[in-house]
Structures are given as C-alpha cells and as structure tokens.
C-alpha positions as CSV (number, residue, x, y, z in Angstrom):
1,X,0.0,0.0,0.0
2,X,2.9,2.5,0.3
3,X,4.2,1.4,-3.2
4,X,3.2,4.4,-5.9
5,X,1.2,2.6,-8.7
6,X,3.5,2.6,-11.2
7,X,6.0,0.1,-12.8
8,X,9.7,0.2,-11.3
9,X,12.9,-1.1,-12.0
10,X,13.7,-3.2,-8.7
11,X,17.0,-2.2,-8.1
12,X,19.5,-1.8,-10.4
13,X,18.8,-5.2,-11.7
14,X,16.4,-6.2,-14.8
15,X,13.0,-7.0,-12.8
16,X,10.2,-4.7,-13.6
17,X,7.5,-4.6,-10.8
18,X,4.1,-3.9,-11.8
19,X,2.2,-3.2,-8.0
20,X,-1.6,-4.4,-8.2
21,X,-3.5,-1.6,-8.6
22,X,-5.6,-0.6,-5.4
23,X,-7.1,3.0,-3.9
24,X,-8.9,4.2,-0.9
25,X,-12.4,4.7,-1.3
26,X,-14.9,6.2,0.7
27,X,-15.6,9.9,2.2
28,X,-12.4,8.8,4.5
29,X,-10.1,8.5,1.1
30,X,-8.1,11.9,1.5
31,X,-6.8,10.4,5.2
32,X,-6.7,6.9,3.7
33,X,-3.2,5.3,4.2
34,X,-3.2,7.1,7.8
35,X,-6.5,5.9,8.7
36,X,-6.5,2.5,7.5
37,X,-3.0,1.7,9.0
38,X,-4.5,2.8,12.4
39,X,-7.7,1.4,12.0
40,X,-5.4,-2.5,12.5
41,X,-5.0,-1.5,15.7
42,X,-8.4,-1.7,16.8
43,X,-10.4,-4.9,17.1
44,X,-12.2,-5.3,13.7
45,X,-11.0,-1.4,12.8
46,X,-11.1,-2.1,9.3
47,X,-14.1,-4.2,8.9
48,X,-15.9,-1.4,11.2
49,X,-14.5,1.1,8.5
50,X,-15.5,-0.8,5.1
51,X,-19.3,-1.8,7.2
52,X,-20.0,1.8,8.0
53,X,-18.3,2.8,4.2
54,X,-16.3,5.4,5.5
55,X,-13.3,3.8,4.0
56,X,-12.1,0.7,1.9
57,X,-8.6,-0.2,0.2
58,X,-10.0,-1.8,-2.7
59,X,-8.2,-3.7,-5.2
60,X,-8.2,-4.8,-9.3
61,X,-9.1,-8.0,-8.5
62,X,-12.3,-9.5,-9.8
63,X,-11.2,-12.0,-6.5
64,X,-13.3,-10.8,-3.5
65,X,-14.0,-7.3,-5.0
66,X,-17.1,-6.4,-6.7
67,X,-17.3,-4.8,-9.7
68,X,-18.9,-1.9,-8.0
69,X,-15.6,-1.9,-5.5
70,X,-12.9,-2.0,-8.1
71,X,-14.6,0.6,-10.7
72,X,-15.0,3.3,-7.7
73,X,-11.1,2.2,-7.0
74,X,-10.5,2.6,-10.3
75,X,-12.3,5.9,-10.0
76,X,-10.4,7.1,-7.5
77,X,-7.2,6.4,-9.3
78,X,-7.8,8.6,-12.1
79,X,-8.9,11.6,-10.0
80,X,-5.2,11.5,-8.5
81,X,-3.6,11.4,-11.9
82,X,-3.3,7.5,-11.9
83,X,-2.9,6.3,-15.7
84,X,-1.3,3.2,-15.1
85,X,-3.3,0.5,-14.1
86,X,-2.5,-3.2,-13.3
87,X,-5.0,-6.0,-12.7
88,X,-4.7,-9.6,-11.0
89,X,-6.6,-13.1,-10.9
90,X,-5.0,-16.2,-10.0
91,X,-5.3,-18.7,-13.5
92,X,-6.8,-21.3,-12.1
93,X,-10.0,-18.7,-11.4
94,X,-10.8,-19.3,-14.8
95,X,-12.6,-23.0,-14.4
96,X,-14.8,-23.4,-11.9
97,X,-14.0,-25.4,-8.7
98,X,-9.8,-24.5,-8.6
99,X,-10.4,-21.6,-6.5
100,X,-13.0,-20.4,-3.9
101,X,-13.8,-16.8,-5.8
102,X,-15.0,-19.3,-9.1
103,X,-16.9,-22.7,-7.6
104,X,-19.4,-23.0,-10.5
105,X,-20.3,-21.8,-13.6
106,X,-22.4,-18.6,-11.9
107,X,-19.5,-17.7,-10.3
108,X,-17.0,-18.4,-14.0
109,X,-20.3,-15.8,-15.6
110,X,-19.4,-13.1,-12.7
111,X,-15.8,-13.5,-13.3
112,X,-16.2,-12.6,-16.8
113,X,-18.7,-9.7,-16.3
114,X,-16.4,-8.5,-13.9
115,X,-13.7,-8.2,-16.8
116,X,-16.0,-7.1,-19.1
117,X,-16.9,-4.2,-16.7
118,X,-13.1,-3.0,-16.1
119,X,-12.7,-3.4,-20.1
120,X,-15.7,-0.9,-20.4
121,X,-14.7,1.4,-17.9
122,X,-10.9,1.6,-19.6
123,X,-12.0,1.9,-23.2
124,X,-14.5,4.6,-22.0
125,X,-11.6,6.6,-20.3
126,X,-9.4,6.4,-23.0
127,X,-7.0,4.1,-21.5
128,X,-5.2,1.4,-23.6
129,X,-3.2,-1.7,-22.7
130,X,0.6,-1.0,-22.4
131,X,3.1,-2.8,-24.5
132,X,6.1,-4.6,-22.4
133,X,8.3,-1.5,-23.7
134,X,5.9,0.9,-22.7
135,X,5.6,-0.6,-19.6
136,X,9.7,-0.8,-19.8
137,X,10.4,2.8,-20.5
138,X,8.1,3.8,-17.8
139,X,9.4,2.0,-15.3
140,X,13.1,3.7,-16.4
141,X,11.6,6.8,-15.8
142,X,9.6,6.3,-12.6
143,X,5.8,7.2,-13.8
C-alpha cells in the first residue's frame, strides 16, 4: 500500500515490478493510508471502516471485489492522476472449482462480467493496454 502505482525497476537489476493496482475509497479516502494503517489496531478497525463505508482499500481484483468496489477504486485512481493500471486473478480462477472466488459456472459468468466491466470502464476513459516497452520505458523513468 505505500508502493506508488507505477512500474519500477527493482533495483538496479532487470526486474520490472508492476504493484496491483488498489485505492482508498470512501468519504475517509483523502486520510486513507493514515486511517487505515490505524484502523489495525483496533479490534475489527477495518471491517468497522468498510461496514459503515467510511473507508475501503479496494483492489483490481475480480477475486473478493465487486465490480462496484474496483470501478469506484479505479475511479479514485484517475482523480489523483493514476494512468497506469495493473490487474490480478489467479489462472486457475478461470474454471470453476480451482479456486473459492469461481466454484461453479455462476461464479465463472461473474468472473467474466467483472472483466468485461473493467474493459468498459478503460475503453470509456481512453486508457489502452501497455506494450512490455511501454511498460519498460516507464518504469526507467519512474511514472
């Protein structure tokens, strides 16, 4: 959570890291990082925050986040400048029964909307898939 969401060189070596993308949402999202981090502290701090929808860290995952969830994250994102955006799923989410986010085939046809809902969103936004030296030369650069 305290990586900027951007591709970076790790090091001075050849490894690219490309941080899941994830944002604070909710009317608590200009105190977010502060907030949250406390909020660990307390017994059930963060489920008490996400409940009462003060504040969430969600991520671009169509694994345990919504569509709802990771479109206001994505949301959020561009509002602070965020152009780079990097989604995750584990592979073996895309046949029912490998993984508890896709047990049966209702589950496979809410994985896929949940793609198709992201792919929306981007296209609508203007925001294109990266090549690997796009993704390169950014991460040379730092944004």
């Amino acid at each position: 959570s305290r990586v900027r969401p951007f591709p970076f060189r790790v090091g001075d070596g050849p490894l690219v890291e490309l941080p899941l993308s994830a944002a604070y949402v909710g009317p608590l999202r200009s105190r977010g990082g502060p907030v949250y981090r406390a909020a660990r502290l307390l017994p059930r701090g963060r489920g008490i925050l996400f409940r009462t929808g003060l504040l969430n860290r969600a991520a671009l995952t169509p694994e345990g986040v919504p569509l709802h969830e990771a479109l206001d994250a994505a949301r959020a994102l561009l509002d602070d400048g965020v152009r780079w955006f990097s989604l995750s799923f584990h592979s073996p989410s895309v046949e029912p029964g490998h993984t508890p986010f896709v047990r049966t085939a209702a589950d496979l046809a809410t994985f896929h909307a949940w793609w198709d809902g992201m792919f929306d969103f981007f296209e609508r936004e203007g925001i294109a898939p990266a090549s690997i030296e796009e993704t390169i030369a950014a991460a040379k650069s730092g944004s």
